[in-house]
C-alpha positions as CSV (number, residue, x, y, z in Angstrom):
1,X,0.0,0.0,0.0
2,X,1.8,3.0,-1.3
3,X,1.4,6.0,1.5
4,X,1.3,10.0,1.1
5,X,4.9,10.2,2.2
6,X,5.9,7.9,-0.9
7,X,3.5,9.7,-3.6
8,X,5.3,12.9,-2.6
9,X,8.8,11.2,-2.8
10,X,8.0,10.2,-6.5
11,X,6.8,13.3,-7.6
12,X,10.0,14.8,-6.6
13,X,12.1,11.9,-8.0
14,X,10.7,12.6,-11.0
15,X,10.9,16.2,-11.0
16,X,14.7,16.0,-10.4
17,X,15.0,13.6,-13.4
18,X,13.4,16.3,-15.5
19,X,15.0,18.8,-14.1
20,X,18.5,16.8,-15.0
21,X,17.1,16.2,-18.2
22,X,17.2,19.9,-18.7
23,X,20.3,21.4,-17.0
24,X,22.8,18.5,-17.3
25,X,23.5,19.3,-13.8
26,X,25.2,15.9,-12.3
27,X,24.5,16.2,-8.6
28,X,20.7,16.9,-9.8
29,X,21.6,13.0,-11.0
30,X,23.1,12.0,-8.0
31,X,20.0,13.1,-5.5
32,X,17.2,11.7,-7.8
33,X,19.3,8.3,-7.8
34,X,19.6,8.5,-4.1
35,X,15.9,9.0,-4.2
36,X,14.9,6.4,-6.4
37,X,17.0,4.0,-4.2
38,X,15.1,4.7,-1.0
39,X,11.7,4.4,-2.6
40,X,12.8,1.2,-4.5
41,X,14.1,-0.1,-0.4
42,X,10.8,1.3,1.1
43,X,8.6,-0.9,-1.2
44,X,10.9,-4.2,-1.1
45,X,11.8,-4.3,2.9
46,X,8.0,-4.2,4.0
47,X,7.2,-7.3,1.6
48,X,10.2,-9.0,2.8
49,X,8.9,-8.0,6.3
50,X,5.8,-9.3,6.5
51,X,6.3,-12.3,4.5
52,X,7.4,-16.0,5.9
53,X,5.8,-15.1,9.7
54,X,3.1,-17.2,11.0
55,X,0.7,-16.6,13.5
56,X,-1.4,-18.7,16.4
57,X,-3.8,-17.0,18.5
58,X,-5.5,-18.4,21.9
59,X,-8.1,-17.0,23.6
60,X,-7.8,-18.2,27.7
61,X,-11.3,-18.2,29.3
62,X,-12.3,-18.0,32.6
63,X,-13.3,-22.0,33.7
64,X,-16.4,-22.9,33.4
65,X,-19.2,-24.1,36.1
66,X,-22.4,-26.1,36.1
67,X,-24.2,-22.7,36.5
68,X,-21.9,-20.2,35.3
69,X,-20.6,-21.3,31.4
70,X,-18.6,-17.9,31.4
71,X,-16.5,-16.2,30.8
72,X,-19.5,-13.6,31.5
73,X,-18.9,-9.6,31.6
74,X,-16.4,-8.5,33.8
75,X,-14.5,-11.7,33.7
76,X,-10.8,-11.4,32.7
77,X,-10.1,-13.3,29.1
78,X,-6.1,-13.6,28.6
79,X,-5.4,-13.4,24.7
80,X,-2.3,-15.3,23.4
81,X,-0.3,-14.6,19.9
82,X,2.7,-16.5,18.9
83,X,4.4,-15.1,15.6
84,X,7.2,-17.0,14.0
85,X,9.9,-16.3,11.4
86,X,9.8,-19.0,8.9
87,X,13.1,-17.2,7.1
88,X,16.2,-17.9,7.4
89,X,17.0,-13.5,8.0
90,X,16.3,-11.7,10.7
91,X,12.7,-9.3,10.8
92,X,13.2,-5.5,12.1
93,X,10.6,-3.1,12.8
94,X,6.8,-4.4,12.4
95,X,3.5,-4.7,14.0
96,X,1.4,-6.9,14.8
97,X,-2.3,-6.0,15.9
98,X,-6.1,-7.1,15.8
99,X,-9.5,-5.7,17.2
100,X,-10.7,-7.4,20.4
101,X,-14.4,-6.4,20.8
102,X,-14.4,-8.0,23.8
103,X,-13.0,-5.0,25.5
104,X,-14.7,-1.5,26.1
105,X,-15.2,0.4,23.4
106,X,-11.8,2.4,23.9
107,X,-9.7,-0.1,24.2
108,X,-10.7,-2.6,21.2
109,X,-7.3,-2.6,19.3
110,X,-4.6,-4.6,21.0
111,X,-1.9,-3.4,18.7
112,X,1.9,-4.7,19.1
113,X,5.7,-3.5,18.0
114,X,8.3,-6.2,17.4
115,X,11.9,-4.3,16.9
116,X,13.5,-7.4,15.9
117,X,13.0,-11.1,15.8
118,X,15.4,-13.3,14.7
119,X,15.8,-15.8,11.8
120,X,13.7,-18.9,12.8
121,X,12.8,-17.1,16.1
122,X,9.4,-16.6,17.9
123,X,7.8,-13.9,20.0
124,X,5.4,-14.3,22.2
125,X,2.4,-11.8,22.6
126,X,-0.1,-11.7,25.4
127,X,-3.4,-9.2,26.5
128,X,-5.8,-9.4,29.3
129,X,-9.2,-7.8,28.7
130,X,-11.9,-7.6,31.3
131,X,-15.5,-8.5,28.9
132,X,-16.9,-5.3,28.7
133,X,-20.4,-6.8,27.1
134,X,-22.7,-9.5,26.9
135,X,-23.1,-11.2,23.3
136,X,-21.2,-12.5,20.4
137,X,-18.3,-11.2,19.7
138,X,-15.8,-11.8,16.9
139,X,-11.9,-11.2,17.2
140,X,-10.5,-9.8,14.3
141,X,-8.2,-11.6,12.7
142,X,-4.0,-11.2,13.3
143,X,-2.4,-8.7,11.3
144,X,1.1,-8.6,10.9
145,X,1.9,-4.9,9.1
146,X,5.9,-3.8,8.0
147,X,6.1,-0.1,6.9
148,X,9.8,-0.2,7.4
149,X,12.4,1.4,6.8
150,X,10.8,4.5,6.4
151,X,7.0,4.1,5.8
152,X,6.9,5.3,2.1
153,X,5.4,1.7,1.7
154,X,2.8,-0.1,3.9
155,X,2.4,-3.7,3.8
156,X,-0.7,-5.7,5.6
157,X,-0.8,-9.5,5.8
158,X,-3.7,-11.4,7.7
159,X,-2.1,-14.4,9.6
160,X,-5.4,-15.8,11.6
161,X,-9.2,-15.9,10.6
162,X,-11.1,-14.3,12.7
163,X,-12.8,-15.8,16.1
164,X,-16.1,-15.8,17.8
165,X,-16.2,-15.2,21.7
166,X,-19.2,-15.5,23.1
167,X,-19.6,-13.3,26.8
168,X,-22.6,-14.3,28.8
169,X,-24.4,-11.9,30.8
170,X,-23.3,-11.2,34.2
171,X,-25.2,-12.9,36.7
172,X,-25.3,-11.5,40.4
173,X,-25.1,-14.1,43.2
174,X,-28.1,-13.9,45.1
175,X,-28.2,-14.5,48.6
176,X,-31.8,-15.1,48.8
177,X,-35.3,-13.8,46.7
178,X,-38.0,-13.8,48.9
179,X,-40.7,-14.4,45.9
180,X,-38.7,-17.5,44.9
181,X,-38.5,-18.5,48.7
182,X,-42.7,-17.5,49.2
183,X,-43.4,-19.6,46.5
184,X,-41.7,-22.9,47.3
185,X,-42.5,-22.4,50.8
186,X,-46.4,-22.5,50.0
187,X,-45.5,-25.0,47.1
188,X,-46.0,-28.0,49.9
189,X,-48.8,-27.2,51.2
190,X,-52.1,-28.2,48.9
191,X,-53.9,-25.6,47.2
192,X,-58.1,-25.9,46.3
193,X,-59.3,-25.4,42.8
194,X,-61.8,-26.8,40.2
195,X,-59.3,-28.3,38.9
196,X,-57.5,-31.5,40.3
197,X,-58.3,-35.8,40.9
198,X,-58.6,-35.5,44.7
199,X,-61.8,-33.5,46.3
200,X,-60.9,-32.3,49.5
201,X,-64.2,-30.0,50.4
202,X,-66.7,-27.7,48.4
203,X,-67.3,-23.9,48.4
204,X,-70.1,-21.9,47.4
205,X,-71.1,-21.8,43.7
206,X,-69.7,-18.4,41.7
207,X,-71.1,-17.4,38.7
208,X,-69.2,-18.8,36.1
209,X,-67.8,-21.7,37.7
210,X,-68.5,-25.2,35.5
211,X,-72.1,-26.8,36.8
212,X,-70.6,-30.1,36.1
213,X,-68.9,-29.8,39.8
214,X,-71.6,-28.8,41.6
215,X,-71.2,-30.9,44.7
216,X,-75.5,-31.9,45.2
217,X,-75.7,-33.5,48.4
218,X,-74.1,-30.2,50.1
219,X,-76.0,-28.2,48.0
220,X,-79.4,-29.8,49.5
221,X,-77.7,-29.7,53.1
222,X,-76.8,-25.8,52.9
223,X,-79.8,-24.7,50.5
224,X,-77.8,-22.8,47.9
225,X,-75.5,-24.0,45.1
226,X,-72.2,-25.4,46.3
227,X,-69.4,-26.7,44.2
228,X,-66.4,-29.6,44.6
229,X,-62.8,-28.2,45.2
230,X,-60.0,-30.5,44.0
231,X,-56.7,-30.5,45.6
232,X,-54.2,-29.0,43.7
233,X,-50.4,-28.5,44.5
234,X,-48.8,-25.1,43.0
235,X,-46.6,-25.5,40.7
236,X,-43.3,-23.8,41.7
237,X,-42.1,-22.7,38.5
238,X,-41.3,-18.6,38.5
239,X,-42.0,-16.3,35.6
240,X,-39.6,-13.8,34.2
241,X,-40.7,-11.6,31.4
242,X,-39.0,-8.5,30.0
243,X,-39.2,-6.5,27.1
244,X,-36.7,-6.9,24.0
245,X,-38.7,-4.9,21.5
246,X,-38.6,-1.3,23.1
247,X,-35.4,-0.4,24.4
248,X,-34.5,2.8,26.0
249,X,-30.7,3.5,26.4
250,X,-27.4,3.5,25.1
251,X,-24.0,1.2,25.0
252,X,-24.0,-1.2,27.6
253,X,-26.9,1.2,30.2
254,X,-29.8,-0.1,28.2
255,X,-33.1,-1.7,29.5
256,X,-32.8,-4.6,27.6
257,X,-29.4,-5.0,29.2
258,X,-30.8,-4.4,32.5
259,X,-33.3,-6.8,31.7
260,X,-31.5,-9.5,31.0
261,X,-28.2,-9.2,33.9
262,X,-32.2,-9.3,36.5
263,X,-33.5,-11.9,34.7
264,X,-30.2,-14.5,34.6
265,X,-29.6,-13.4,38.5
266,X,-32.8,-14.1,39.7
267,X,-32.8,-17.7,37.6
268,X,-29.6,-18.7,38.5
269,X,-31.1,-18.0,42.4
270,X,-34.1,-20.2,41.4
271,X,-32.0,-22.9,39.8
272,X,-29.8,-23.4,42.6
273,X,-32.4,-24.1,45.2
274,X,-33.6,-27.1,43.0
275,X,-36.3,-24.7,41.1
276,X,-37.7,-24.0,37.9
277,X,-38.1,-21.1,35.6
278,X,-39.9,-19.7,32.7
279,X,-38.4,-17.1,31.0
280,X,-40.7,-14.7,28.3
281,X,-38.3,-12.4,26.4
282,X,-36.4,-11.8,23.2
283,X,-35.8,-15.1,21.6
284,X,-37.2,-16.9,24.2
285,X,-41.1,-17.6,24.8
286,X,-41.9,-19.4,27.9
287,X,-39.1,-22.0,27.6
288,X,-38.4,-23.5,31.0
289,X,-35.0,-24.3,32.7
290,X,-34.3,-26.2,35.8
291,X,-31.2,-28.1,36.9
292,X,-32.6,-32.1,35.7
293,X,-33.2,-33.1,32.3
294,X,-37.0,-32.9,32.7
295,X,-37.2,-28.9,33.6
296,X,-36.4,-28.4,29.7
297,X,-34.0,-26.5,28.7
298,X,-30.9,-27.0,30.5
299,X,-29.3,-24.0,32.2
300,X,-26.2,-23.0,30.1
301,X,-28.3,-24.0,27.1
302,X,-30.9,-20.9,28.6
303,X,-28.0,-18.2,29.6
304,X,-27.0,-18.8,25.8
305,X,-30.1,-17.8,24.7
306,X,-30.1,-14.9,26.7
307,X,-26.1,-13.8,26.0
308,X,-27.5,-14.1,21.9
309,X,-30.2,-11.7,22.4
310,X,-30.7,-9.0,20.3
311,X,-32.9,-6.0,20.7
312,X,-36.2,-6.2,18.6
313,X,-37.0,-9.5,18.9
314,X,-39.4,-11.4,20.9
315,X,-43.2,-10.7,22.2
316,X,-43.8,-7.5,24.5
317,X,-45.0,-7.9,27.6
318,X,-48.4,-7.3,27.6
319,X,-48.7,-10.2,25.3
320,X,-46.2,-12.5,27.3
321,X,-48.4,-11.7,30.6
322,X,-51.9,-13.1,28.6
323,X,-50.0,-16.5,28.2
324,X,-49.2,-17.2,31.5
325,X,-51.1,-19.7,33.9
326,X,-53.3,-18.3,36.2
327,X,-52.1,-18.8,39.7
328,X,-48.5,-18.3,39.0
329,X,-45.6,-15.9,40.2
330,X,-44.1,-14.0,38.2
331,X,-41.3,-11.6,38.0
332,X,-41.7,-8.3,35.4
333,X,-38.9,-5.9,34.7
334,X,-40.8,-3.2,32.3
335,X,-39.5,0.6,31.2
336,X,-41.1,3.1,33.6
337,X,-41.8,4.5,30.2
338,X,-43.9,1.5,28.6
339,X,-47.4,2.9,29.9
340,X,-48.7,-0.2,27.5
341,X,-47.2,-2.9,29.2
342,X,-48.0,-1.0,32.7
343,X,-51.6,-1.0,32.3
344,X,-51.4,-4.9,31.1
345,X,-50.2,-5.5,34.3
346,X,-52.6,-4.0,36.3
347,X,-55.0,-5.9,34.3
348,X,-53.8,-9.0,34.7
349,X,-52.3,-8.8,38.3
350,X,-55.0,-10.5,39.7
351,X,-54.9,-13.9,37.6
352,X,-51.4,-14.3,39.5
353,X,-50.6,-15.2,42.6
354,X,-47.7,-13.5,43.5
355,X,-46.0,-10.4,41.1
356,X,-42.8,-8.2,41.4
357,X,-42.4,-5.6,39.1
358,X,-38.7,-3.8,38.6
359,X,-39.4,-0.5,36.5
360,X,-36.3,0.9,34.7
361,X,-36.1,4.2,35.2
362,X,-33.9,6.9,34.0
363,X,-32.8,5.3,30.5
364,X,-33.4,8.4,28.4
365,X,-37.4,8.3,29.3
366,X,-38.6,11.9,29.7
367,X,-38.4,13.8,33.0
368,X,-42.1,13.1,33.8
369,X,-42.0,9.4,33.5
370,X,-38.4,9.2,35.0
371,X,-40.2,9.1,38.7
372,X,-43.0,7.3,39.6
373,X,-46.1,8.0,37.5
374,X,-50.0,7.4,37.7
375,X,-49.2,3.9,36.3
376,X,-46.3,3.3,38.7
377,X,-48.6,4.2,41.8
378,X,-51.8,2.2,40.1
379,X,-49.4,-1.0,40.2
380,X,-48.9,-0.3,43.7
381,X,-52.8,0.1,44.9
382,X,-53.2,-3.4,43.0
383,X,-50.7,-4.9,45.8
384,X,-48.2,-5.2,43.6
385,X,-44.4,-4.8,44.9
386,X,-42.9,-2.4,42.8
387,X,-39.1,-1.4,42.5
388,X,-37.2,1.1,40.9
389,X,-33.9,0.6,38.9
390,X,-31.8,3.0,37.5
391,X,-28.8,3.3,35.5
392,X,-25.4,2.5,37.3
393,X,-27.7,1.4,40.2
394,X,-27.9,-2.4,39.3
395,X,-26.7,-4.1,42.7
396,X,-29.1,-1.9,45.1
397,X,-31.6,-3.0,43.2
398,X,-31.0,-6.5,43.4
399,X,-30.4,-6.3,47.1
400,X,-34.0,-4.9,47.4
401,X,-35.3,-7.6,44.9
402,X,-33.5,-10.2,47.4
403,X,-36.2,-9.0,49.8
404,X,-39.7,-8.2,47.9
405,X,-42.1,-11.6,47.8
406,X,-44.6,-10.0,46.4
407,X,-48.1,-9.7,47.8
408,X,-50.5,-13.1,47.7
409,X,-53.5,-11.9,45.8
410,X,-57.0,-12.8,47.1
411,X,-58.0,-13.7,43.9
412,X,-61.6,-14.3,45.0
413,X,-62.2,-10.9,46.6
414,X,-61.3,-9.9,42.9
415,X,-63.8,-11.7,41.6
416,X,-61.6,-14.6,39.9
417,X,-62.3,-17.8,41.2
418,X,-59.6,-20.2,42.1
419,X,-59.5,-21.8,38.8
420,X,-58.8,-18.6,36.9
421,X,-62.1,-18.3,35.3
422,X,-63.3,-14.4,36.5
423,X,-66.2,-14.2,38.3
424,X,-69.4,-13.5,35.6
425,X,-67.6,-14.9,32.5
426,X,-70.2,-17.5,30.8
427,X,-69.1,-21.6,31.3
């Protein structure tokens, strides 16, 4: 690759042969020859520099656990290149460089000098990056470059391909989560509903409720309608939706972002106590993950999923909240922003038995929705635990997540029986 230091050393090469031409003048000669021979150096020594080297790269990561694949962000990833000389003459003055987008965004290019390196010798090259993001990233490849002796002439030679990294999401260690711990705890103990193999009792007759349970010989004891209740064990599974389609932020301070470092922490807390999870979100629609085989989709297999996310994608939450079961817990992080998925909550907060929300405030919302807002404090009335979470704020957030359990709704005071069918709505 010729430079602008060597298109201005021709033109005046040539220029002094014309001007010899002209004037006969010999040290005219003598200074275009010497400049002739230092363009004619400058374009063989870089091709002779960067030819014959070979390179290997490797790319350290952090070990692995049953929970944790990693290397997740703020893990440390220590990035190995080996360049040989494959000559049989010395190599002076090169460089050797690639882009790491692993790194922050002002550190990608891990660029290297090499003074000299012998015939047949090796030099050994080594980085340590901390993951600066979540997501698939691609090292670029190797590049050995010689503009020596005196960078008229630029040579660029690519000695690796490049090579995918993939970061998972950082996942805060929980030390407890009172919603997952309120649900397990009441998970033993059996729960009535129309729906189930074992009556255990009856209840008065709601409108709505299927007549083919009506329990007859208590309803001619009592004198008014009663119906059989089943028992029915909970199911211990916890929700987690979030929103991938709107996203409010920039860099690595984005709600989706957010989202997802809530979402993985609060799973991971789940998983470890021998729980299960559903997870409604970006590429993933209600898949569960557990710790056996029979929970689904296996842990790592799930933090993948969620460290190949990509904004846009997915359902939003208002329609992820109208698939769940009635009767389950759930855990919603929303934009204080999203007045859409805000009043889908409230509408369907009383289907589920327990509900935290995590708003995200402060991620380039406007300055009336940045605080707590008519939908924010309607959320609240409906006995729902809210939380807010802003930007650079992540772990005090958690720490109150650790202690909200969300409110047990009495579903039949709202008029929603305990099979999920609301009270009114035809059979």
């Amino acid at each position: 690759m010729i430079t602008a230091k060597a298109t201005g050393f021709i033109s005046v090469a040539i220029l002094l042969f014309l001007v010899g031409r002209v004037t006969l003048v010999g040290w005219v000669y003598l200074v275009d020859a010497v400049l002739w021979g230092i363009i004619i150096l400058s374009f063989l020594v870089p091709w002779l520099g960067a030819a014959f080297l070979e390179a290997q790269r490797r790319v350290d990561r952090p070990k692995s656990g049953a929970l944790h694949p990693g290397p997740a962000e703020g893990d440390l990833l220590h990035i190995d290149v080996s360049v040989r000389n494959r000559a049989f003459f010395p190599r002076f003055l090169f460089n050797v460089y690639y882009d790491c987008p692993v790194a922050a965004p002002d550190s990608r290019l891990k660029r290297f000098f090499i003074a000299q390196m012998p015939a047949w010798g090796q030099v050994n090259l080594s980085a340590t990056v901390t993951a600066y993001q979540r997501g698939l990233h691609h090292l670029g490849p190797v590049t050995v470059e010689s503009s020596a002796p005196f960078g008229l002439f630029r040579r660029r030679v690519y000695r690796t391909a490049s090579e995918p990294v993939l970061v998972y999401p950082m996942v805060h260690p929980l030390r407890r989560l009172a919603l997952v711990e309120a649900r397990y705890g009441e998970s033993v103990q059996p729960r009535k509903s129309l729906a189930g193999m074992d009556p255990v009792g009856s209840r008065h007759y709601f409108p709505g409720d299927p007549r083919r349970y009506i329990h007859w010989r208590n309803t001619a004891k009592m004198g008014r309608p009663m119906v059989k209740e089943f028992e029915d064990a909970k199911d211990p599974t916890l929700d987690i939706i979030f929103d991938a389609i709107q996203v409010e932020g920039e860099g690595k301070d984005t709600t989706l972002e957010y989202s997802i470092k809530i979402a993985a922490s609060a799973a991971d807390y789940a998983i470890r106590n021998q729980g299960t999870v559903r997870v409604w979100g970006g590429n993933l629609r209600g898949e569960t993950a557990g710790v056996s085989e029979g929970d689904g989709m296996s842990w790592p297999a799930l933090l993948r999923q969620m460290s190949l996310m990509q904004a846009g994608e997915g359902w939003g939450i208002a329609e992820s909240l109208s698939r769940l079961p009635p009767g389950c817990s759930a855990l919603v992080i929303v934009s204080s922003d999203d007045q859409e998925a805000i009043q889908a909550l409230i509408r369907e907060a009383p289907r589920l038995e327990r509900l935290v929300v995590v708003a995200l405030a402060g991620f380039g919302e406007t300055e009336a929705t940045e605080t707590r807002g008519s939908g924010l404090s309607a959320l609240e009335r409906s006995r729902v635990s809210v939380l807010l979470c802003r930007p650079h704020r992540l772990p005090d957030a958690l720490e109150s997540l650790e202690r909200l359990g969300g409110l047990s709704f009495d579903r039949s005071a709202a008029g929603i029986p305990t099979n999920g069918t609301p009270t009114g709505a035809a059979e």
